[in-house]
N, C-alpha and C positions, 0 to 999 in steps of 0.2 A: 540482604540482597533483594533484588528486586527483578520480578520475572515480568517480561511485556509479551502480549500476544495480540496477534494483528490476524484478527479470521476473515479470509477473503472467499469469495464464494468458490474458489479453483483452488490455492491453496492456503496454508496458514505458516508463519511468520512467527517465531517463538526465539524472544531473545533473554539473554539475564544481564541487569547493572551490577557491578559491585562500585556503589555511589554514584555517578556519573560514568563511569567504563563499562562498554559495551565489551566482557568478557566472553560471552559465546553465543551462538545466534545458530536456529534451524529451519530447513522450509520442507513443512510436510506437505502432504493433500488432507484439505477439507472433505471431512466425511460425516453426512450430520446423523449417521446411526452409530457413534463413536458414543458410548457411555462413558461416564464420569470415572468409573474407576479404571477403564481402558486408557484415557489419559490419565492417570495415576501413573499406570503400568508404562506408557511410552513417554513420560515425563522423567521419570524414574531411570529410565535406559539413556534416554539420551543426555541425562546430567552424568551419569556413569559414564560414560564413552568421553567424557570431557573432565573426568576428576571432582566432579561438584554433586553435592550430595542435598537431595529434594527433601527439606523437612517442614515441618510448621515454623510459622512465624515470618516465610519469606512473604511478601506485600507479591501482588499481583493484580497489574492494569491491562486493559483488554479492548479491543476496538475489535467489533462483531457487524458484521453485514447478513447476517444468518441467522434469523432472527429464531426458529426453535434451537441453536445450539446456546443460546444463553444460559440457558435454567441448566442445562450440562455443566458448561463452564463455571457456572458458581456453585453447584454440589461439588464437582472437583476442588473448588476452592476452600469448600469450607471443610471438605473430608480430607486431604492431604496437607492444605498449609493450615486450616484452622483460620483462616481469616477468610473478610467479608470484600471481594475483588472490587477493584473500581473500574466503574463498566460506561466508558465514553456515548455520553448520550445527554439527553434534554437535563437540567438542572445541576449538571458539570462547569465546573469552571475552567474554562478553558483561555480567559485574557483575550480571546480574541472576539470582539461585537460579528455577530452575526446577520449578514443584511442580502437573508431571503425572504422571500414573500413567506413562509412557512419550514422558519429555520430547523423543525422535527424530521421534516424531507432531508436532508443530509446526511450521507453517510455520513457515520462516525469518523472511517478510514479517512474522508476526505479533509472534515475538520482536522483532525490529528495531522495530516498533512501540511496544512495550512500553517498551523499553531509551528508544526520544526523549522519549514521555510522562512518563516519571517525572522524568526530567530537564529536561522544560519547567517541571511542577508542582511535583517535591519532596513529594510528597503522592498517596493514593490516587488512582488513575483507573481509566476506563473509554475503552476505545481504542474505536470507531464506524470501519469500514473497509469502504467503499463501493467495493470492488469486484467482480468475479467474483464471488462469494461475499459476503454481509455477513457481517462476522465482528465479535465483540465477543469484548473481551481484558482482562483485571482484573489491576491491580497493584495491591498493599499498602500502606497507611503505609510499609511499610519499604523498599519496592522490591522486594517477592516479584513474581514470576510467579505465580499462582494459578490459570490455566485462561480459561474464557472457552466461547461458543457461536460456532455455525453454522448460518447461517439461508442463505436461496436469494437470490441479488442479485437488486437491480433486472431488470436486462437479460437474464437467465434468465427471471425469472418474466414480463416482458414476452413475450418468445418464445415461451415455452409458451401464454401468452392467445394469441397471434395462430397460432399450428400449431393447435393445438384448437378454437379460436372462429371456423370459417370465414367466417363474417358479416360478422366487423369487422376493420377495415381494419387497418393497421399505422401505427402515427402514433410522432411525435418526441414524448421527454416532459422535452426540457429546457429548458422553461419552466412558470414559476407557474401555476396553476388559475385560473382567474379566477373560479369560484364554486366551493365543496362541492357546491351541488343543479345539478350540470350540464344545457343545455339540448338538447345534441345528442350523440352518438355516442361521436364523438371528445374532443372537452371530459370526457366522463362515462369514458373509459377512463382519459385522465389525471388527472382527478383522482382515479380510483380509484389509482392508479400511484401519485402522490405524496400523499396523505395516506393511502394504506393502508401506507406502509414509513412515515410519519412515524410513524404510530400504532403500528408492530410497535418500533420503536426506543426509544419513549416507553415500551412496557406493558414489554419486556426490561430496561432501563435500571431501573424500575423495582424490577422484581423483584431483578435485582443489587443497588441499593443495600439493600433489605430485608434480602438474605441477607449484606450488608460491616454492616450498620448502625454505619457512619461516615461521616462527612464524603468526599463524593469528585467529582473533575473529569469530565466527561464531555466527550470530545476526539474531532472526526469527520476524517476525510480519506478523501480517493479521489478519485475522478474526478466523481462527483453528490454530493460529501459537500454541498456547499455549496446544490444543490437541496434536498434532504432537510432540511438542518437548520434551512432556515430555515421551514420549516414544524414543524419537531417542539421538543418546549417544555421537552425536559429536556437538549441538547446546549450546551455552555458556549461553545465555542469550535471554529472549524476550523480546520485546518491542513493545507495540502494538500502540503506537501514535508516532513511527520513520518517519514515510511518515509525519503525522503534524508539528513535527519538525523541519521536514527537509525544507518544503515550511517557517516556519518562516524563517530560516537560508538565505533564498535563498532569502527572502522577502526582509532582510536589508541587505541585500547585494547587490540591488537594487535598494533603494528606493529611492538613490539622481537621480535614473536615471527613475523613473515613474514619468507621465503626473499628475504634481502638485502636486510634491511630496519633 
């Protein structure tokens, strides 16, 4: 089997392949005072809670935006499975040409993104990535990597309304608006919340396709991919285990070249 891990700076994504089948998948919180044998311990629980039992020899690929919990993740690897992780990063092969000014600036997450999308489509896309960050990612007809933005996530730009705007309250905003012209306070934040990211995702989206001027997929995931898009009018499809995916993809396409593999 084969365990993927997706550390995001809010939270982490932990799925297992049995071959190609994504048999069970978790989303905790990223915690970067989490030692190695602590995820031991909550690795161990939550394969229990699903019938699957955590031993050596299982393979484990891992996309990290965090960057002291690395050296964690692979003492975890090498103390629990006995193997040596493959950790999405410079000198990975990943099939996809990378055409940034300074392709090491890339998150990992973002490549891995990239790498599942093109291989969903076979065709241009535009990766929507709903988390920490909303990040948008452009791949080619051909399968290029081509770059992409960075805009302030959801749950940032909530934070900052509710530290600066001492008046109003802090509300939950994962549910639908029930109107645009909201009647009270609350209703009137979230719907600002979700139709002002549908609207930023729609006007950017936009503007990418002008500057590909071809044919192209627009693919969301994350954690609120699935609030967001169903309010915004140019998102195709979601997908919310594209980042799991895509470290399998990346995983055998690698594997004759990891330590004992």
């Amino acid at each position: 089997m084969l365990i993927v891990m997706d550390v995001g700076n809010t939270n982490t994504v932990i799925g297992v392949y049995r071959d190609h089948k994504l048999i069970s998948d978790w989303r905790i919180r990223t915690e970067k005072e989490t030692t190695a044998d602590e995820y031991g311990v909550l690795l161990r629980n939550l394969f229990q809670s699903q019938n699957l039992t955590l031993q050596p020899g299982m393979d484990l690929a891992i996309s990290c935006v965090v960057p002291p919990m690395i050296n964690t993740l692979e003492k975890f690897s090498r103390r629990y499975l006995q193997v040596k992780p493959l950790m999405v990063g410079p000198g990975i092969k990943t099939g996809m040409p990378i055409y940034y000014d300074n392709p090491k600036e890339v998150g990992a997450d973002r490549i891995v993104n990239a790498v599942a999308a093109y291989e969903q489509v076979k065709a241009a896309a535009i990766v929507v990535d709903f988390g920490t960050a909303t990040t948008f990612d452009v791949v080619s007809t051909l399968g290029e990597y081509l770059g992409g933005l960075i805009a302030p996530g959801v749950m940032i730009s909530c934070e900052a309304l509710f530290q600066r705007a001492s008046k109003l309250p802090r509300v939950e905003i994962f549910s639908k608006p029930k109107h645009v012209i909201a009647k009270d306070t609350i209703s009137s934040m979230n719907a600002g919340i979700i139709y002002g990211y549908a609207g930023l995702v729609d006007g950017i989206v936009r503007r990418i396709k002008e500057a590909l001027a071809e044919p192209v997929k627009v693919i969301a995931t994350g954690g609120l991919a699935c609030l967001i898009a169903s309010e915004a009018q140019s998102i195709d499809l979601v997908d919310e285990y594209l980042t799991l995916e895509g470290l399998r993809i990346i995983y055998y396409r690698n594997r004759g070249r990891k330590e004992g593999g």
